[in-house]
Structures are given as structure tokens and as C-alpha cells.
C-alpha positions as CSV (number, residue, x, y, z in Angstrom):
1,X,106.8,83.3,82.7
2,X,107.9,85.1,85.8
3,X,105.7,85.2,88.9
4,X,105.0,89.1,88.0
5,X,103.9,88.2,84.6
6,X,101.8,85.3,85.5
7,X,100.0,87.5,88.6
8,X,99.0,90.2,85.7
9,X,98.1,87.7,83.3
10,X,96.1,86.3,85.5
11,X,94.5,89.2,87.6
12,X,93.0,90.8,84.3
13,X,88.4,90.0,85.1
14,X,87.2,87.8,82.3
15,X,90.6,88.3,79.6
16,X,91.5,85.5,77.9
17,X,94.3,84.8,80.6
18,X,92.2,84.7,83.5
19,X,92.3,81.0,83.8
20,X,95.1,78.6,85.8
21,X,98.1,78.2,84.5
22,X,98.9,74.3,84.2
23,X,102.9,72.7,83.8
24,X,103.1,70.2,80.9
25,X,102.3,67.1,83.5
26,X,98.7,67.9,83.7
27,X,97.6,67.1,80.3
28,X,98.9,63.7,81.2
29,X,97.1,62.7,84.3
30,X,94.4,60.2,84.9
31,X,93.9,57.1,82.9
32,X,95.1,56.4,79.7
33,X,92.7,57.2,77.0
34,X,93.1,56.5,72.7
35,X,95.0,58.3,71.0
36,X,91.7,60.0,69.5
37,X,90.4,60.7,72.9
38,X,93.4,62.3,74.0
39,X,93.8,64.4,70.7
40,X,90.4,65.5,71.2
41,X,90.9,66.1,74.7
42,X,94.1,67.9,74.3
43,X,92.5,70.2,71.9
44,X,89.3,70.8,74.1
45,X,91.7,71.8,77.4
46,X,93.3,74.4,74.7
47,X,90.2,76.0,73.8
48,X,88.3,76.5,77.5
49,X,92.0,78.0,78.4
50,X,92.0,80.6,76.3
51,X,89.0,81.7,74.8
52,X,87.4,84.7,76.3
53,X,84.0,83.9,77.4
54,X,83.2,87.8,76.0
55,X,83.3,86.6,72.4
56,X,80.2,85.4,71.6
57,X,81.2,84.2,68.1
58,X,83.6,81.5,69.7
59,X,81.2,80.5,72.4
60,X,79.4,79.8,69.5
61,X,82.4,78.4,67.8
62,X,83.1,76.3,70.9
63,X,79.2,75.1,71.1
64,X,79.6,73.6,67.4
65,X,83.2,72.1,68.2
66,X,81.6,70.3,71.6
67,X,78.7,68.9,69.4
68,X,80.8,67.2,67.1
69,X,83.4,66.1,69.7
70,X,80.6,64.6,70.8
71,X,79.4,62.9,67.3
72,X,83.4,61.9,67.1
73,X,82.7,60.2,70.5
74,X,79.5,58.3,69.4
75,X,81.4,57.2,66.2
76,X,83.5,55.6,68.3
77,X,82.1,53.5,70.3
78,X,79.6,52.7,67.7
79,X,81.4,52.0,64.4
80,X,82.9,48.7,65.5
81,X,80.0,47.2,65.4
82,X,79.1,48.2,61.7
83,X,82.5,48.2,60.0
84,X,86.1,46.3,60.0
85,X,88.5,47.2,62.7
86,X,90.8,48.8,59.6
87,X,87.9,51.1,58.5
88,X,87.2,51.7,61.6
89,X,90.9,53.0,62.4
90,X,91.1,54.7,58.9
91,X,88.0,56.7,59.7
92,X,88.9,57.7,63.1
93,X,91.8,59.1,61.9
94,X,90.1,61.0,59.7
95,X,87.6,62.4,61.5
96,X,90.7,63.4,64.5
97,X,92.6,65.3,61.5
98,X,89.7,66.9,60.4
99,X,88.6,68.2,64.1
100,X,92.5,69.0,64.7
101,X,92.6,71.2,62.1
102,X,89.2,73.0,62.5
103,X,90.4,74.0,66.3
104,X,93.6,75.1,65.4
105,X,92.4,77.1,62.5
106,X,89.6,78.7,65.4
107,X,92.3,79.2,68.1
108,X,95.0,81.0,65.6
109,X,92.7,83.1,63.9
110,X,89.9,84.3,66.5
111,X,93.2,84.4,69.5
112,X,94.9,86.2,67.5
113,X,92.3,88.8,66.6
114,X,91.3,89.2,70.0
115,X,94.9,89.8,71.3
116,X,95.2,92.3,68.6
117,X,91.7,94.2,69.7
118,X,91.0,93.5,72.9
119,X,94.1,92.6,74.9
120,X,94.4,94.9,77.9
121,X,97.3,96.7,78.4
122,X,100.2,96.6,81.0
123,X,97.8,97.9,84.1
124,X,100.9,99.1,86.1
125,X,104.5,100.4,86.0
126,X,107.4,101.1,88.5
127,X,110.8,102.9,87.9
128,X,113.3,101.3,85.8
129,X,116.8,101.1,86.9
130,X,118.7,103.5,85.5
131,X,116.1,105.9,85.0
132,X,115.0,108.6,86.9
133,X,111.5,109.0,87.3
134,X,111.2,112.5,85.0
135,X,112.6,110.0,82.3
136,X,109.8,107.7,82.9
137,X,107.1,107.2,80.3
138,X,103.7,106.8,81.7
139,X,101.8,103.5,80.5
140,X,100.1,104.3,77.7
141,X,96.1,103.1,79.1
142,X,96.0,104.5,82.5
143,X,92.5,103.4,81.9
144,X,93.8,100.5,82.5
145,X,94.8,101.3,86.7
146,X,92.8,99.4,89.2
147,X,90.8,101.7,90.6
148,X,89.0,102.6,86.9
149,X,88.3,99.0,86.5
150,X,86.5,98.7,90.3
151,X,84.7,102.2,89.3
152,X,84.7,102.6,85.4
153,X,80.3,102.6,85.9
154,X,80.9,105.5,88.0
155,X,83.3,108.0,86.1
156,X,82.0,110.2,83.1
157,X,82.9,108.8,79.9
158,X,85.4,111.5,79.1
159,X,87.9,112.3,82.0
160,X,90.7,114.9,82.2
161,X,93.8,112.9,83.6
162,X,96.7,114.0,85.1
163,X,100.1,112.1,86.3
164,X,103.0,113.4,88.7
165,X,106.0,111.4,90.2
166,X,107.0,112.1,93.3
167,X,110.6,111.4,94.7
168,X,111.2,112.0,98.6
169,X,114.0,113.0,100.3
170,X,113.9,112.8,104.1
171,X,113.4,116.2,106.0
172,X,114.1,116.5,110.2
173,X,110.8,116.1,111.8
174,X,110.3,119.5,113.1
175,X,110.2,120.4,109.7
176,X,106.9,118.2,108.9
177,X,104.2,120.8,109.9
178,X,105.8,123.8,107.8
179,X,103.7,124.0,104.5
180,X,106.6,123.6,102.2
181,X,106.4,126.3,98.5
182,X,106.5,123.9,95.4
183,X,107.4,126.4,92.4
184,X,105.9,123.8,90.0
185,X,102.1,123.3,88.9
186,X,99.9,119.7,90.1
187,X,97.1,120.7,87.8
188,X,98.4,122.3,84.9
189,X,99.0,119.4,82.5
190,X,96.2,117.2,82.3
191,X,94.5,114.8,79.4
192,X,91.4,114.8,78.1
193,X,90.7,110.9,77.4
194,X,87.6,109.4,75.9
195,X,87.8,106.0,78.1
196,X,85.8,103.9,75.5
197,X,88.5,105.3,73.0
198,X,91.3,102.9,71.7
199,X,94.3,102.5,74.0
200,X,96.8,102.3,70.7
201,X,95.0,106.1,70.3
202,X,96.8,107.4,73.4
203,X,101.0,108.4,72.6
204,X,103.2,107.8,75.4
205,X,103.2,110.8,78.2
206,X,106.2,111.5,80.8
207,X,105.3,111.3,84.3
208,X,106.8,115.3,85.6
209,X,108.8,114.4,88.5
210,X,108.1,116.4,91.7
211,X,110.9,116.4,94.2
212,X,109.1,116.6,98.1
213,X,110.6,116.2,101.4
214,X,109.1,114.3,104.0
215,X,109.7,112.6,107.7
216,X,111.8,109.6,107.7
217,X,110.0,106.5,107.9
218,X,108.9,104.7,111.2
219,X,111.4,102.4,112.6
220,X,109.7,98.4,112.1
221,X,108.9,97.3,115.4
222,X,106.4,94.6,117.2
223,X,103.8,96.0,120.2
224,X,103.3,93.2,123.0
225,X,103.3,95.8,125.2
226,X,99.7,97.4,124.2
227,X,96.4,95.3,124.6
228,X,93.3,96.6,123.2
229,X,89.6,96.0,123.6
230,X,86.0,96.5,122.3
231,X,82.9,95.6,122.3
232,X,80.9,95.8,118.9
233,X,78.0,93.3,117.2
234,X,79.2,90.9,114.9
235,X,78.8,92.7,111.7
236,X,80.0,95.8,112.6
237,X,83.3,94.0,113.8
238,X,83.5,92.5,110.0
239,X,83.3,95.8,108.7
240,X,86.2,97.0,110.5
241,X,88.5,94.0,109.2
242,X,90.6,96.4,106.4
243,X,90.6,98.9,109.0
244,X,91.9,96.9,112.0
245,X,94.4,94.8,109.4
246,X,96.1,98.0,108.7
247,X,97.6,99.2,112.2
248,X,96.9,95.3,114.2
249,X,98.0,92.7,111.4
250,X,102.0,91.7,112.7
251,X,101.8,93.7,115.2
252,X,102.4,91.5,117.9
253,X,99.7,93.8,119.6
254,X,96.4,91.5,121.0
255,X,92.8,92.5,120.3
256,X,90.0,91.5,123.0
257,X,86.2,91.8,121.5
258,X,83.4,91.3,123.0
259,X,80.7,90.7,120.2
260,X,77.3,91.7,121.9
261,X,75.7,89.6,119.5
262,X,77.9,86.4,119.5
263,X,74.8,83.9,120.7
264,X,73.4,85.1,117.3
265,X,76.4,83.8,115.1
266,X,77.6,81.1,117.8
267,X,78.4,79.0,114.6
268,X,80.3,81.4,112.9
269,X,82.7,82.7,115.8
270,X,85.4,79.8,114.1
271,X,85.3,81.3,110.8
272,X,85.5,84.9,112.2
273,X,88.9,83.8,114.5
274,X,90.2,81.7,111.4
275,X,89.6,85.2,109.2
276,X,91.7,87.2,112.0
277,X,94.5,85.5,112.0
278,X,94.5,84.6,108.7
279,X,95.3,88.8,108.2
280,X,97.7,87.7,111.7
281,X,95.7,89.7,114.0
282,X,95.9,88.1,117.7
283,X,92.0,88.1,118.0
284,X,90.4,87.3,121.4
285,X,86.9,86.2,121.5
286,X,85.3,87.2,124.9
287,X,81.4,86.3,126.0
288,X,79.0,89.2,126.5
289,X,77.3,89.7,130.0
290,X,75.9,86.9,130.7
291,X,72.5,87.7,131.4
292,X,72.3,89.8,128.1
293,X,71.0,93.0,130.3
294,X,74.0,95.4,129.0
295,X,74.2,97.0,125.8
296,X,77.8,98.1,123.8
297,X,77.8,101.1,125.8
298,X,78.3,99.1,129.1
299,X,80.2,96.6,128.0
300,X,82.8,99.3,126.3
301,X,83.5,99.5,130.0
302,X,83.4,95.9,131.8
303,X,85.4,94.7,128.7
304,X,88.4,95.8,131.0
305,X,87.7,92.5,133.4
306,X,88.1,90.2,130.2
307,X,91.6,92.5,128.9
308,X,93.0,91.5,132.3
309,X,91.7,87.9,131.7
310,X,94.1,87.8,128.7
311,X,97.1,90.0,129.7
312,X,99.8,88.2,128.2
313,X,103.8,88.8,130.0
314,X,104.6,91.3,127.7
315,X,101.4,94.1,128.5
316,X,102.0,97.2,130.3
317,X,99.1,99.3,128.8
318,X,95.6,98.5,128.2
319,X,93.7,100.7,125.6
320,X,90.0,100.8,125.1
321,X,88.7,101.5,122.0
322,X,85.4,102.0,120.1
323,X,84.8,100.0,116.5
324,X,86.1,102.5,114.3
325,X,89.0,104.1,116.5
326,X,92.0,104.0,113.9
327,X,95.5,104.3,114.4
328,X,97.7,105.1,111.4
329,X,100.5,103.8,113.1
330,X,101.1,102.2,116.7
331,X,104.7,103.2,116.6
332,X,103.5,107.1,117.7
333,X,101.3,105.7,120.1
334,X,103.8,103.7,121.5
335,X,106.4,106.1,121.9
336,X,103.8,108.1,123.8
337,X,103.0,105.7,126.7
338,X,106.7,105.1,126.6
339,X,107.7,108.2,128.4
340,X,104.9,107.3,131.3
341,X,105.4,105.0,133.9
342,X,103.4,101.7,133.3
343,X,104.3,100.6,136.7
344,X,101.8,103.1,138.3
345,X,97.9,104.0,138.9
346,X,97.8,105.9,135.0
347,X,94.6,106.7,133.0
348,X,95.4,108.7,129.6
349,X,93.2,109.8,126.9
350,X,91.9,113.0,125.1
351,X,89.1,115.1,125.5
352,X,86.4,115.7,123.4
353,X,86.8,118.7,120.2
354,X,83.5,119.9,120.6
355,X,83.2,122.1,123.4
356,X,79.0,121.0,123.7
357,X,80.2,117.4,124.0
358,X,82.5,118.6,127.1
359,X,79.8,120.7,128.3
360,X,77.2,117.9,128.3
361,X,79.7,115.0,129.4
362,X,82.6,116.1,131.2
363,X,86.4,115.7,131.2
364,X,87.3,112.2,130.8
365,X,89.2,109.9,127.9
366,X,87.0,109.7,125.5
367,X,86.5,106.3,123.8
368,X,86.3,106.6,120.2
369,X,89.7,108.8,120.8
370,X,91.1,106.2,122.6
371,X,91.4,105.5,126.7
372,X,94.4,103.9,128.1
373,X,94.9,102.2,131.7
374,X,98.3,101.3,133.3
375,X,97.4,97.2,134.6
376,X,97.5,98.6,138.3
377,X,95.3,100.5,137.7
378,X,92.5,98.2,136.2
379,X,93.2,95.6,138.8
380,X,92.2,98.5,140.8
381,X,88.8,99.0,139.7
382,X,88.0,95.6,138.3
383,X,86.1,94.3,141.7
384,X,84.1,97.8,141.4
385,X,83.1,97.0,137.9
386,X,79.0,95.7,139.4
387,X,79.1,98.9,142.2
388,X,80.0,101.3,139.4
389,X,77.1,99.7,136.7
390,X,74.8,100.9,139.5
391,X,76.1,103.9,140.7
392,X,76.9,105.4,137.6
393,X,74.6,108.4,136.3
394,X,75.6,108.2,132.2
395,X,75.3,104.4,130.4
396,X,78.0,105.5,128.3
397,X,81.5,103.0,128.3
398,X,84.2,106.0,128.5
399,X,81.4,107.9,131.6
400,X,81.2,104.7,133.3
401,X,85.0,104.4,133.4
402,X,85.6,108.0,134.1
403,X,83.0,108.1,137.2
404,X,84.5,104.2,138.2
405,X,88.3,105.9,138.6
406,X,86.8,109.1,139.9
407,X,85.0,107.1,142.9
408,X,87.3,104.3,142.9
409,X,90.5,105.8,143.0
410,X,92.7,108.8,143.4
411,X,94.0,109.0,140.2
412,X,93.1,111.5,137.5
413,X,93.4,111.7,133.9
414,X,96.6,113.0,132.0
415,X,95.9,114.0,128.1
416,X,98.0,112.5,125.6
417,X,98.7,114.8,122.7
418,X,97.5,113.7,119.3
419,X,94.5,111.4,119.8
420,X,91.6,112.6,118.4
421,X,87.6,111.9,119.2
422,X,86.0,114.1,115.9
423,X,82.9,115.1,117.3
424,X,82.5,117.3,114.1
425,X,79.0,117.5,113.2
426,X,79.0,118.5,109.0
427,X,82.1,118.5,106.3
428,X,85.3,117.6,108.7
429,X,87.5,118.5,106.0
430,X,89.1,121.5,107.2
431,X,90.5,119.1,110.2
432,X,92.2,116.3,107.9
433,X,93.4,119.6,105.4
434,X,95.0,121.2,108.9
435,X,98.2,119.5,108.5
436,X,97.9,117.9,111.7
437,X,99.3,114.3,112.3
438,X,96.8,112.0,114.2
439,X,98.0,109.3,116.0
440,X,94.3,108.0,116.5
441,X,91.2,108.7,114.5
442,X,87.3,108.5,115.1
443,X,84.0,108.1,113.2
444,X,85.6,107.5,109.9
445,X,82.4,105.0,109.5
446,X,79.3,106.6,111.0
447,X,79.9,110.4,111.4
448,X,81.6,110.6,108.7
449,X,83.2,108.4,105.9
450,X,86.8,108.2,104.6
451,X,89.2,105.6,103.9
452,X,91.1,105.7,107.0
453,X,93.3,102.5,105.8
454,X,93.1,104.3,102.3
455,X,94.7,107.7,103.6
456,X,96.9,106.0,105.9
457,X,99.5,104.1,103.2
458,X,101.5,106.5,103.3
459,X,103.1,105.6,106.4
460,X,104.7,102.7,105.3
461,X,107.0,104.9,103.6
462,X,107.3,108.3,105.3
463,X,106.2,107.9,108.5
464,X,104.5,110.9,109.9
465,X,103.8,112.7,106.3
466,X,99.8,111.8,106.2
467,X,98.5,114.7,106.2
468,X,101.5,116.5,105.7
469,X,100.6,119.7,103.1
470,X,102.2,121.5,100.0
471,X,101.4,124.1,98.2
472,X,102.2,124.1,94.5
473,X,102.4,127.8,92.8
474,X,100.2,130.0,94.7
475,X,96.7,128.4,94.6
476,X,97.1,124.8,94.7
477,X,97.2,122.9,98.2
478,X,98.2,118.8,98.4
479,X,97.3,117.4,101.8
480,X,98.9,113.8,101.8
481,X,96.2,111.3,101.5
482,X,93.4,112.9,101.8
483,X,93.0,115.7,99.1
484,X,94.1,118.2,96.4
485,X,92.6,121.8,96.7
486,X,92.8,124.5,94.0
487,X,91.9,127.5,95.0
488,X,90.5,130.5,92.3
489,X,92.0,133.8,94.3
490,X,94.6,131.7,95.4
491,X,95.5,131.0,99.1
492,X,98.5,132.3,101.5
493,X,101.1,130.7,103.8
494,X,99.6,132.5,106.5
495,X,96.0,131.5,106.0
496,X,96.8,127.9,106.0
497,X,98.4,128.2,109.3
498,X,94.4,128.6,110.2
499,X,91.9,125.5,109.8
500,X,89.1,125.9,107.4
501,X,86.0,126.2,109.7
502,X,84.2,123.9,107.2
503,X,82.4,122.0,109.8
504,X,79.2,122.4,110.9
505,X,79.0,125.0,114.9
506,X,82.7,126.3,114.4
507,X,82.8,128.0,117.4
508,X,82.1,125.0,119.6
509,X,85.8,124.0,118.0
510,X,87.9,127.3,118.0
511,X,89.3,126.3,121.6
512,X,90.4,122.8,119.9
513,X,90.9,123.0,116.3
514,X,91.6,126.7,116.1
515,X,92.8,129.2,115.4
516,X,90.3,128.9,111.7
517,X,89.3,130.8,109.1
518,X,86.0,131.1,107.4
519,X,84.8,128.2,105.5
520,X,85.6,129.1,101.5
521,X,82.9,129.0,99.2
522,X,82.3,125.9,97.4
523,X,82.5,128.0,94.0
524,X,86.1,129.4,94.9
525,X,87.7,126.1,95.4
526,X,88.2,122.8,93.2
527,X,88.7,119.8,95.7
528,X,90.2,116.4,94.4
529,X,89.5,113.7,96.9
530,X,91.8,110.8,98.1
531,X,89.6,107.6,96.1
532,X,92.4,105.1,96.1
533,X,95.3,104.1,97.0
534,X,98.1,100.9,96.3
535,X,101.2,99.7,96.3
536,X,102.5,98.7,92.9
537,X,106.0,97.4,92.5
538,X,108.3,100.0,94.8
539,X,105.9,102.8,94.4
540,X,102.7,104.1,96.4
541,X,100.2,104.8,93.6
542,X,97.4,107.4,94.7
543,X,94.6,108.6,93.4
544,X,92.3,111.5,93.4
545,X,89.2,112.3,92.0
546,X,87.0,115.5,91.0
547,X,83.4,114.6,90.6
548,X,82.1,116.6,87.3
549,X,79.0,117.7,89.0
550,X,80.9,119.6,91.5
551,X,81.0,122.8,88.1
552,X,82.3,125.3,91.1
553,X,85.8,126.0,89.6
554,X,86.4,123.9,85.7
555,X,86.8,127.3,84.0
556,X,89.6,128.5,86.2
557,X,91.3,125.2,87.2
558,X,91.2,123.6,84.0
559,X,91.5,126.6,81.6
560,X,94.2,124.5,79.4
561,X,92.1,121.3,79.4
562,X,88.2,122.4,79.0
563,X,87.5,125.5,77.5
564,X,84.2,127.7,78.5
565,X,82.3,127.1,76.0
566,X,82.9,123.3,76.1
567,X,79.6,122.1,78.1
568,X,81.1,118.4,78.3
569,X,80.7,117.1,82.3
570,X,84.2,115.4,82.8
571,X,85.6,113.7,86.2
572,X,88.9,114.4,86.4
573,X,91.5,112.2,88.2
574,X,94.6,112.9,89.3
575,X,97.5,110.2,89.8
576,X,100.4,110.8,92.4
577,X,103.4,108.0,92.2
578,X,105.3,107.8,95.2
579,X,109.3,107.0,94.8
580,X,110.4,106.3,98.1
581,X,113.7,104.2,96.7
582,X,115.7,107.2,97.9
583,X,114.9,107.5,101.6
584,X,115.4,103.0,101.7
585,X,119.3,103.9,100.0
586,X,119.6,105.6,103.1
């Protein structure tokens, strides 16, 4: 078996192969038993290694088989005493044949059936050489794909399913926030699957092949020169592991925590360094305050004495950072403090959206956006750190550093283009459907929750093209890992050049976000949203999903699929396949 075969084989929950795979040499280890013992034994191994523990009728099966294994094994230590050595042999033998046969029979029969009813499908496929991806036959169970076994309890039981490929061509860059004009349908052709149907019931589908342009992908690149810190409790840093993996794991970049909470889970801080690096995150445990007086909020801002503490000779920019800031790639980040001088007195960041969060707080880097200090600088206000605690008129980290380099120092904040803090109160949907790349990303956890690390894939293989938006015939909008809008009257070049004012207070983001347009109705629009997404093989697999209770729009959108008088609630699901064998040729 090839190492491909033997991961699917084995990654299928609770099939028959879901059980380690052993070379010849183990069924020989240990001391040497009889030749009955190890028949019996042999046989045994065979039948725990590849009966399904869902069959009840060879659990069963297997129950009656141990019981008179274990008769065979009190036969023979017994029967010497009561008969001749010969009978004794003759009857072993007998009773070895008789058990042989009865388990083969079993394992033949009831295997065989199973693998004929109940073996699950190939769960994945990637492009064949030599054929291009409109060639491609679809697997025949999509039911089969990951993300329906993790959330097969929460989708109806009939689903409307649809498939595209997608093979990229690189574009120039400047070309990345133009909505490009698709001439082909995303929602047209779509399945109506009953998922606790057969799998032999479904024919073979081709997966339509969609040609799409997109950025080239980010040069591959280590970060020594950026240090971040935080200061979070213990569990909230846990929950933040995917997260942080995605834009810290290799990156040669160091992370310094302060866990508020670390004299609660003294014994565990081994386990939770071991973890970090494990996903090769250079993780650096710092104490809280000592005298356990200051809260997150102030120790968002004396975390910049323990950053200097661990400066290592490669750091020119220190960057504070709330728990769930994101980054969907350094490499933009980096190129931005690249074109300032580290050398110098420098404090960077970005202000607020919301106009009532400047109004109330002031200009200054705003933490969850990200705030980032040249090392002069820090040294700079480092002895000041106990002064500015008491000076200082907000307890908030990013106002206490703000007020500290106001009073401290003569330097004043420069805004770096494309970090952003999301105070959006309600649905921020209408900023992730702008088109707008973000090189940092905020209350993806609290305010509001998306996959960030989910979304964010797709910058292993085109760079700046999250986010990035297509619109397919004249109604249909893709917004790269996030979501798929159809809209009923249809929507316009020029209306998506304005962001959908979904949120909550618009006009306290029109001098940020806009210029937007009114929020559409919920019954105009069909929205498919980003639920997964996975590298299989050379491909990014994504998919999106329309909840069935959301009726606004399954007459119009799915006119082909569900007709109006069918009543049936169906999710639907939509599967993207991301070829990006072209752009590596290149």
C-alpha cells in the first residue's frame, strides 16, 4: 500500500480499516507459543483488525468465537491429565481445524458483505495528469468530503450540491481589486442528493472548470525581524492556537505572552510551551505583574518591558497585539515596515473604523488592529512604564501606550495602510464582501465569529486574492473565502464599488469603510457562507454552505433544482476546487 492509501484507509471513524497497520514480523513477536496457541492467536489478531465494531452481528459473532477460544484453551491445559498424549494431540488438532475454519468462513463472508455495503468511498480527489480539470469526473459520494462527516448531524437530509474547478492564472497586482465579469454561472447546476441514499445511486458528474485570475503568490520568506506580544488568560491563549499556527508556525517570527492567569495553571505552562513548538511557534512565556494588581488591559501595555527582555539579534520591530488580532500573511506586513526606518523613534498603527470609538478614545494605534514600535523607541519609554500606570487617565493597553509616547516622547503616530481594528457593531459582512485585502484582522472571536485561519488558505496559493471578488453572470458575487452572494434583481459593477452598509450605525463608518450602499434585504439576496476549507492533494478544497432556514431567495436561485411547489427545506452546499498547478509551472 502507498503511504496515500494507507492515510485514507486509515483516516475513515470506525470503518473496518481504522485500525494499525502491522508488517508480517509482528505476528511473530514474544515467546513462542504451540502451534494451537499461535493458530488461534493468529486467527484472533485477524478478526479485531478488521471487523467493524458497527456490525453488531459479528460482535456477536466475535463474542461466541472468544468463548470457545477460550474452551479450546481450557481443553488444553486440562486434557493431559484425562487422556494419552496421542489423543490428546489428535483432538487438539481437531478442535484448531474446526475453529480455523469457522473464522475464516466469518471473516470471508461477513468482510466481504460489509465491503460490498458499507465501504466508504474514495473521500477525495486531485487532478490527474494529463487531464485537465473540465475532464475531471467528480468522486461519485461527495457525501463522503470531510466537512459532511464533522457536520453530517447538522445538514438537512436532502441537500442541493454543486461543484466548480477553478484554474488560476496570475494577474498584475493592480489588477486584484477590479471585480473581474465571469460569463459563466456558480449556481446554475446543482444536485439534489438524499445523503442517507446509496453512494452506487449517484452517476459520475464533471466538475465545470472555471478559469480565474488572481495575484501571484507570496514569495516564501522567514520574519526574525518582527517580535510580537500579548497578554491573554490561559484559556483564551489555547483558543487562539489554529489561529496563531496559521500566520506564526515557521515563521521564524517570536511570540511573547504574558498569561494573566499563569499562577492558576503553574503546572501546565510545560505542556502549553511543548504544544507551541510542537506547531514551531517560538513561544515566550513571560510572568504577570507581580503583585497581581493589573488586569490584561495594563499589561497589553507593560508587556513591552518583557518584548525587550527577549529581543533576539535579528528584531527591528516590535508589534503589540490583542488575542485575536490575525494576520493572513506576515509577508504584507513585513513589506510595510520595510519601507520605514527601524533605526529611529517610530510608533505605527491604525485608527479605529468607528467614528464613536475615535470620538470616545482618541487617535492612537489601536491594539486589536495591531501597534508597532521601532526598539528605540520602547527603550525610550520602558523606565516610564510605573509613571505612565499612574498618570494615565484610560486603563486601556493601546491608551496607556498612546498617552506613555505622547508624554514620554516627541514622536507621533504614522498610520499603516491595511490593518484593520473592526469595531463593527451587527453583521460585518459588507466589510469582508468589500474586496478589500487586510493585512491584519480583529474580533474574529468575540465581536464577531469567522474562521479567520479558515478564509485565510487561500494565501498559500495566490497571495493577496482573499477576499478578492467575481461576479458570475449578472447576479452572482464570489468573495474569496468568505462567501457566495446571489442576488434576485441582480447587482452592478458600479454598486459593488460601494460597501454594503450591513452593519449595525453605518454612518459612524462612511468616513472609513465608505463610500456604501444600503444594506439589501435579506429576501433579495441568497448568501452561501465560507464553512470549510482544506488542502487535498495539489488542490484548495472550499466549501460553502446555505442554511435551509434562510427561505429568502430558493425560488429564484434554485429555479432548476427546487421547484415552488416543492416544500422540502434543503441546505445547499457549494464546493470550489482550487488548481493552482498553473501559477507553480511558472
Amino acid at each position: 500500500l502507498t503511504s496515500q492509501t494507507r492515510h485514507f484507509l486509515t483516516s475513515i471513524p470506525g470503518g473496518p480499516w481504522s485500525i494499525p497497520f502491522y508488517s508480517d514480523h509482528s505476528f511473530n513477536s514474544g515467546p513462542r507459543k504451540s502451534p494451537a496457541r499461535r493458530i488461534t492467536s493468529r486467527f484472533l489478531f485477524a478478526i479485531s483488525s478488521t471487523l467493524s465494531q458497527r456490525l453488531d452481528t459479528l460482535l456477536t459473532a466475535l463474542a461466541q468465537l472468544n468463548l470457545f477460544y477460550t474452551d479450546l484453551r481450557t481443553f488444553a491445559m486440562r486434557a493431559p491429565i484425562y487422556m494419552s498424549p496421542g489423543t490428546y494431540r489428535r483432538a487438539l488438532v481437531l478442535a484448531s481445524i474446526i475453529f480455523s475454519i469457522t473464522v475464516i468462513s466469518l471473516v470471508t463472508s461477513d468482510h466481504a458483505a460489509y465491503s460490498h455495503h458499507r465501504r466508504p468511498p474514495t473521500t477525495s480527489w486531485s487532478f490527474p495528469s494529463g487531464e485537465t480539470p473540465g475532464q475531471m469526473k467528480a468522486k461519485e459520494c461527495p457525501l463522503e468530503s470531510s466537512y459532511l462527516r464533522r457536520h453530517q448531524n447538522s445538514l438537512t437530509r436532502e441537500i442541493v450540491y454543486h461543484s466548480h474547478c477553478i484554474r488560476l492564472s496570475d494577474t498584475e497586482l493592480a489588477q486584484r481589486n477590479v471585480v473581474a465579469d465571469i460569463n459563466v454561472p456558480l449556481l446554475e447546476r446543482g444536485r439534489i442528493i438524499d445523503r442517507q441514499g446509496s453512494c452506487e445511486e449517484w452517476k459520475p458528474t464533471h466538475c465545470d472548470t472555471i478559469d480565474l485570475k488572481v495575484p501571484r503568490p507570496f514569495p516564501a520568506q522567514k520574519y526574525p525581524q518582527l517580535l510580537f506580544g500579548l497578554a491573554t488568560s490561559y484559556d483564551r491563549l489555547l483558543d487562539s492556537l489554529s489561529q496563531l499556527t496559521h500566520w506564526l508556525s515557521g515563521s521564524g517570527a517570536r511570540l511573547v505572552v504574558i498569561i494573566i492567569d499563569a499562577n492558576n495553571h503553574a503546572s501546565e505552562l510545560g505542556r502549553l510551551l511543548h504544544l507551541f513548538r510542537s506547531h514551531d511557534i517560538d513561544l515566550v512565556v513571560a510572568p504577570p505583574w507581580a503583585d497581581g494588581s493589573l488586569g490584561a488591559n495594563e499589561q497589553h501595555f507593560t508587556i513591552l518591558r518583557d518584548m525587550l527582555n527577549h529581543l533576539t539579534p535579528d528584531t527591528k520591530w516590535l508589534g503589540v497585539i490583542d488575542d485575536d488580532t490575525f494576520f493572513p500573511s506576515l509577508y504584507p506586513l513585513a513589506a510595510l515596515l520595510a519601507d520605514r526606518d527601524h533605526t529611529k523613534p517610530a510608533y505605527l498603527g491604525a485608527l479605529s473604523d468607528s467614528l464613536d470609538a475615535l470620538q470616545r478614545h482618541g487617535m492612537m494605534a489601536y491594539g486589536g488592529a495591531g501597534a508597532f514600535l521601532s526598539i528605540s523607541l520602547a527603550e525610550q519609554i520602558e523606565p516610564k512604564i510605573e509613571s505612565c500606570l499612574k498618570s494615565s487617565p484610560s486603563p486601556q493597553g493601546d491608551a496607556l501606550l498612546k498617552n506613555c509616547i505622547a508624554n514620554q516622547t516627541t514622536t507621533e503616530l504614522e498610520l499603516l495602510p491595511g490593518l484593520n481594528q473592526l469595531d463593527i457593531m451587527g453583521d460585518p459582512s459588507g466589510f469582508y464582501e468589500s474586496g478589500r485585502y487586510p493585512v491584519s484582522l480583529h474580533h474574529w472571536k468575540s465581536w464577531h465569529h469567522n474562521p479567520v485561519d479558515l478564509m485565510a488558505k487561500t494565501t498559500e496559493l495566490c497571495g493577496s486574492c482573499m477576499m478578492q471578488r467575481w461576479r458570475f453572470g449578472s447576479d452572482t458575487v464570489l468573495s474569496n473565502g468568505y462567501s457566495i452572494v446571489q442576488y434576485k434583481d441582480g447587482i452592478g459593477l458600479e454598486e459593488l464599488e460601494h460597501t454594503e452598509a450591513t452593519f449595525d450605525w453605518s454612518h459612524l463608518y462612511e468616513w472609513s469603510l465608505g463610500p456604501l450602499r444600503n444594506k439589501t434585504e435579506p429576501r433579495l439576496k441568497k448568501k452561501y457562507q465560507l464553512v470549510d476549507s482544506e488542502m487535498v492533494g495539489g488542490t484548495l478544497r472550499q466549501v460553502y454552505l446555505h442554511r435551509a432556514e434562510d427561505f429568502g431567495s430558493v425560488e429564484y436561485s434554485s429555479g432548476k433544482l427546487v421547484s415552488k411547489s416543492d416544500k422540502v427545506a434543503r441546505d445547499e452546499l457549494v464546493e470550489l476546487w482550487w488548481d493552482w498547478s498553473s501559477l507553480l509551472a511558472r
